[in-house]
C-alpha positions, 0 to 999 in steps of 0.5 A: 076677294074682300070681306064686306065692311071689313075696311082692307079692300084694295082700294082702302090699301091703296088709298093707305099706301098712297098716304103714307107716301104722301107723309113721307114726302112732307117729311122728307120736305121738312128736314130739307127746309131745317137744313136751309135754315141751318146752313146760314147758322152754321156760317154765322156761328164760324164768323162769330167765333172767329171774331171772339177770338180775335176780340180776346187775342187784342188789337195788339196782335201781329199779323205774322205766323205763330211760332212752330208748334209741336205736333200731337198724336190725338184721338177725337170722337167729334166733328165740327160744322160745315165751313164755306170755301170763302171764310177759311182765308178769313179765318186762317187770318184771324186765327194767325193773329192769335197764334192758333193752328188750324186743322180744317174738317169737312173741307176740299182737297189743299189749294195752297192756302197754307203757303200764305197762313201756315198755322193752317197745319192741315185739313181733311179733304180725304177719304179716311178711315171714318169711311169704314162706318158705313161704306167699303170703299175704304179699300185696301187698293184705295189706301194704296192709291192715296200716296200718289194722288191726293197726298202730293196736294199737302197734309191730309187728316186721315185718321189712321189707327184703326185696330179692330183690322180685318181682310175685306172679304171678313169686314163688316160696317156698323160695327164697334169699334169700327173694323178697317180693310188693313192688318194692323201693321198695314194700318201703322203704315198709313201715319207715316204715308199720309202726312199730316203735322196734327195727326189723328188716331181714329180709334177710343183709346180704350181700343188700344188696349187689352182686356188687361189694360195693356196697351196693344202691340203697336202702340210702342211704334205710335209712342213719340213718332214725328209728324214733320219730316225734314226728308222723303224718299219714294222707294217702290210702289205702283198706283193702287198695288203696293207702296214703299216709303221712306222719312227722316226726321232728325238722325231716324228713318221711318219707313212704310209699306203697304199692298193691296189685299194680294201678298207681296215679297218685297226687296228694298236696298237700304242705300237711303242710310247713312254710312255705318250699322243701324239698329232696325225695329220692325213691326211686321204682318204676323204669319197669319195675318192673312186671316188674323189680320190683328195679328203683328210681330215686331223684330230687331236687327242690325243693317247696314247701307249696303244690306237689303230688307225683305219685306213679305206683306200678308194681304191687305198687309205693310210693315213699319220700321224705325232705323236708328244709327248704331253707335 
């Protein structure tokens, strides 16, 4: 039934259904043609900057790879163009003549490239915690299949440092700060797991800390931790389940665990140090961080080579640890 004149007939609110499907399709249209205009910019504007800099390093540059430059724990909130597969040699170059490091963004999986341009430190190419802003795909079995998979192909950029941590079954995207599938030691684990000379803390930096001002615990393992390994020891683990990992770095070992979103008690001989006692620091899942995934305690001990570690990891959970030889 309609009401004569009115105007809201079936027809008129088919007619009105129909153009605002029309509307949207020329719109949808539109922001399809501005992203072809502006992908031709976006490589334009990569090849001009490359030629800048190399206009300021001189024609007296050398083509060989710049000295080894400290790495540096940072935080960033930005995220640069698109760079096609074919410029990044071409820029990976240009950029070692000027004795500039590399950390490739928006980029594919490592193809070797930094065999021959090792100022190349890194590149993204990995499905990281900035995932957590808008998917639930950042699992906690995810995370656990990462050291097996795209990790062997060379550094990735993940982005590890979330602090806002949460069990899956509470996590929530669009949220701020961003909450991640990890407890908080589970979360530290991840720096040492996926190498990554430049590595990047996902996180403001006024999320590390307390109301207070305080930084938060956790902060005290991030403060000076290596991101060059001179060793790397597999210790334990199974694809998408759990992971124990051990690195050197001059006379400290730096161990990492991490289990999928099922608790896990886990044994790990300490054979992999050197001889004499150890001084341990462990940060550790809390008691409940199965439901306050913040939750982190930190102990310290002394082992020996011949001791055994008992990890108990919460759900989703890890643990990190830092061996130093004792005197």
């Amino acid at each position: 039934m309609t009401v004569s004149g009115s105007g809201i007939g079936p027809q008129n609110a088919r007619s009105r259904t129909e153009n605002r499907a029309e509307r949207e399709r020329r719109q949808m249209e539109r922001r399809r043609r501005r992203q072809r205009r502006l992908l031709p910019l976006g490589v334009l504007s990569v090849v001009v900057i490359a030629l800048i800099v190399w206009r300021i390093g001189g024609r007296g540059a050398t083509t060989s790879a710049p000295p080894a430059a400290k790495p540096v724990v940072t935080t960033t909130t930005t995220r640069p163009p698109y760079v096609p597969p074919a410029v990044k040699p071409t820029i990976a170059k240009t950029a070692a003549e000027n004795h500039l490091l590399i950390d490739f963004h928006g980029a594919f999986k490592p193809t070797g490239l930094n065999r021959t341009w090792p100022n190349q430190i890194t590149r993204e190419g990995i499905q990281g915690d900035e995932y957590n802003k808008w998917s639930t795909k950042e699992t906690p079995e995810h995370r656990a299949t990462l050291p097996f998979t795209r990790v062997l192909a060379g550094g990735g950029d993940y982005t590890p440092g979330g602090f806002a941590n949460r069990q899956p079954s509470q996590f929530r995207t669009g949220m701020k700060p961003t909450e991640v599938q990890a407890t908080r030691a589970g979360e530290l684990a991840m720096f040492i797991l996926i190498e990554s000379p430049f590595t990047v803390a996902c996180d403001s930096p006024e999320d590390y800390k307390d109301k207070d001002g305080k930084y938060l615990l956790g902060m005290d393992f991030l403060k000076g931790l290596p991101t060059v390994w001179d060793e790397t020891r597999g210790l334990a683990g199974e694809v998408g389940q759990y992971v124990v990992e051990a690195r050197r770095n001059g006379k400290n070992w730096y161990l990492a665990a991490i289990t999928d979103r099922n608790a896990r008690e886990l044994p790990v001989p300490l054979k992999f140090l050197g001889k004499g006692s150890w001084k341990v620091a462990l940060w550790e899942d809390a008691p409940d961080a199965g439901e306050n995934a913040e939750h982190l305690v930190k102990n310290e001990k002394t082992v020996r080579p011949s001791d055994t570690l008992q990890l108990k990891l919460a759900p989703s959970g890890g643990t990190v640890a830092i061996f130093s030889p004792g005197k």
